[in-house]
N, C-alpha and C positions, 0 to 999 in steps of 0.2 A: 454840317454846321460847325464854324471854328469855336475851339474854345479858347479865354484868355484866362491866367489864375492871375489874382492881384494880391495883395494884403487885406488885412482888416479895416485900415482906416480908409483907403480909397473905397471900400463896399459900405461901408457905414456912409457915405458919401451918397451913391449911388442909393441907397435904401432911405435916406431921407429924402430924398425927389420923390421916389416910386411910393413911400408911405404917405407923404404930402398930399398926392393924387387920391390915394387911397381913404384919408382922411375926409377929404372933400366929398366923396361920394358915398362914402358909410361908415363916419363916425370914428369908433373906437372900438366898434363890435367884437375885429377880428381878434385886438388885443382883449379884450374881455374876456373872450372864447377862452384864448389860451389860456390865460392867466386863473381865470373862472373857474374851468375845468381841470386844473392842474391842480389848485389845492382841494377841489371836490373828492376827484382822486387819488389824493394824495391821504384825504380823511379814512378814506373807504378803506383804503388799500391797509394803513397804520389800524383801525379798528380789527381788520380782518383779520391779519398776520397776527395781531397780540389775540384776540382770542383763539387763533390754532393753536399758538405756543400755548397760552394757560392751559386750554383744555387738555393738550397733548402733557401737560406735567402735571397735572390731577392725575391724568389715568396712568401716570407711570408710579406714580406717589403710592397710589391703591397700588398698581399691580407686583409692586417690589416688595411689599408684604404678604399680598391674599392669592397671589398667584400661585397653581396647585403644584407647580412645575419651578424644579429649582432652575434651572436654563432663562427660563420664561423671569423668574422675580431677579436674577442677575442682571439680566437684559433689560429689565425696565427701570433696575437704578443706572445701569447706564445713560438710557432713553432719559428719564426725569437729570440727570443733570445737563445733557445737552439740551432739552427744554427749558431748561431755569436761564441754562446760559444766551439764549437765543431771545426769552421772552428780557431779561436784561438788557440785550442791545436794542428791541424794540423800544423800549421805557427811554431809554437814553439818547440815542439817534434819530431824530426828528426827521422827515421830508422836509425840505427847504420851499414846497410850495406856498406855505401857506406865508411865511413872512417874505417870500415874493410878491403875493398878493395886496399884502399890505403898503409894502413899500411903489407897487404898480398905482395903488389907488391915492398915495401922496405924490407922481411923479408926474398921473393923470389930471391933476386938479390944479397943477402947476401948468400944464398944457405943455411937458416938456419931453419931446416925441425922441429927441435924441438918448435922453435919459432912459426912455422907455427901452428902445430899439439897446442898446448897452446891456441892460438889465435882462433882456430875452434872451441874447447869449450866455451872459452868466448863467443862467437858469439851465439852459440848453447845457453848458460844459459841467456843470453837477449834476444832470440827469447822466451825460455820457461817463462820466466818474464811477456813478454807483451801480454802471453794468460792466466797467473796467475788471479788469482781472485783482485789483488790490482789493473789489469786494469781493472775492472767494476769496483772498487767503484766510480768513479765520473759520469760514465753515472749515477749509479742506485741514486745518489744524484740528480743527475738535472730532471731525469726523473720522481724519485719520488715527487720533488718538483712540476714539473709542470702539473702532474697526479692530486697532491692534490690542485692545484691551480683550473685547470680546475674543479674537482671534487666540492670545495667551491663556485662555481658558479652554484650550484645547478645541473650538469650535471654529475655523478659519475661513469657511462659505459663510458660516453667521456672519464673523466679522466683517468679512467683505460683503456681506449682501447691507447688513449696515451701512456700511460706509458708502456704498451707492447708492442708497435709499436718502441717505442723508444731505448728502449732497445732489441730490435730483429735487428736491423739497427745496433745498437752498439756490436752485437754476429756477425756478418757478417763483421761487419769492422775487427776485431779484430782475426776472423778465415782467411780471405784473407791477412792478413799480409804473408811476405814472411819466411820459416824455412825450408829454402835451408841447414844450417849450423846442425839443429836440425834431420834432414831426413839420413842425410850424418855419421852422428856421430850414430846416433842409428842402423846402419847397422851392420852387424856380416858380418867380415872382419878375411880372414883365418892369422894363425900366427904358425911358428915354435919355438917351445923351449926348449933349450938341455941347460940339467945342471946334472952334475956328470956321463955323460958317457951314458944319458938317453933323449931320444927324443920324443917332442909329438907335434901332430898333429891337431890344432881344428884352434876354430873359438874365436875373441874376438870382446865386443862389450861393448862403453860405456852408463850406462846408469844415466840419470840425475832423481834425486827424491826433493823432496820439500828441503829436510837439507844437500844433496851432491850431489857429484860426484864421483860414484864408475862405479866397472866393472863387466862382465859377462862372464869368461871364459869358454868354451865347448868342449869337447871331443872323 
């Protein structure tokens, strides 16, 4: 099967024929889905991670005093300030699903399918964003700092067992983000295309890389 790569706006092209079809036979469903579900889990996901943080800087709060063990109440003021710090970026750092959603349901009632299809991508490139490597630098900052904190305390397995505990919690946060919009968009979805009397038959499919957004035609 040949492949062709094109740019963005020839596949935006192409994706409005094949969602036009799509539209005809089932609505708006499929955008629903994504969209629907992306800030569903978008909710779940934001609820969940703030309450591990809190509860995880309660119990370091308590243990940094009532702990019977000086190692141990060391360790959990360390612990309670990288929870404080973590449940702050939660507070602050919103998922971008949910005013996706909003903006889907003003783009949808204009009936404006190009608008939409734009919008899936964007969506799609901030999902790919915030599994990007610039969202670990601040874990590996705080975690490295408080590896080497604990580790200057003469404890240097604590330190490092830290700092890869912390950073394993921080690859888990950051893989359960929700990429409803990123799942959707990297499908190979069929497409017809006649130009000079000549038609063909395959499949297209966008794909996102670090410097773009191109495409993937197949036949």
């Amino acid at each position: 099967m040949s492949h062709l790569r094109f740019c963005a706006v020839l596949l935006l092209g192409w994706a409005s024929m094949a969602s036009a079809q799509a539209q005809t036979a089932g609505g708006w469903q499929e955008y629903d889905e994504v969209f629907e579900n992306g800030a569903r889990h978008a909710k779940i996901w934001d609820a969940s991670w703030t309450g591990i943080y809190g509860a995880s800087l309660a119990y370091n709060a308590y243990q940094s005093s009532e702990a019977s063990d000086a190692d141990d109440r060391y360790d959990a003021r360390v612990g309670a300030v990288k929870s404080a710090l973590a449940l702050g970026s939660m507070l602050m750092e919103s998922q971008p699903h949910a005013a996706a959603l909003a903006e889907y349901q003003r783009l949808k009632e204009r009936d404006d399918l190009s608008g939409v299809q734009a919008l899936g991508l964007q969506l799609a490139q901030q999902e790919r964003e915030r599994r990007g490597w610039e969202a670990r630098i601040g874990s590996l900052v705080v975690n490295g700092i408080a590896g080497a904190v604990i580790s200057a305390d003469g404890r240097e397995s604590d330190g490092a067992m830290n700092f890869a505990t912390g950073m394993l919690v921080n690859e888990l946060q950051i893989w359960t983000q929700p990429n409803q919009a990123s799942s959707a968009i990297n499908r190979f979805q069929p497409v017809d295309i006649s130009a000079g009397g000549v038609s063909l038959s395959g499949e297209y499919a966008v794909m996102l890389s670090p410097n773009q957004v191109s495409a993937t035609l197949r036949y």
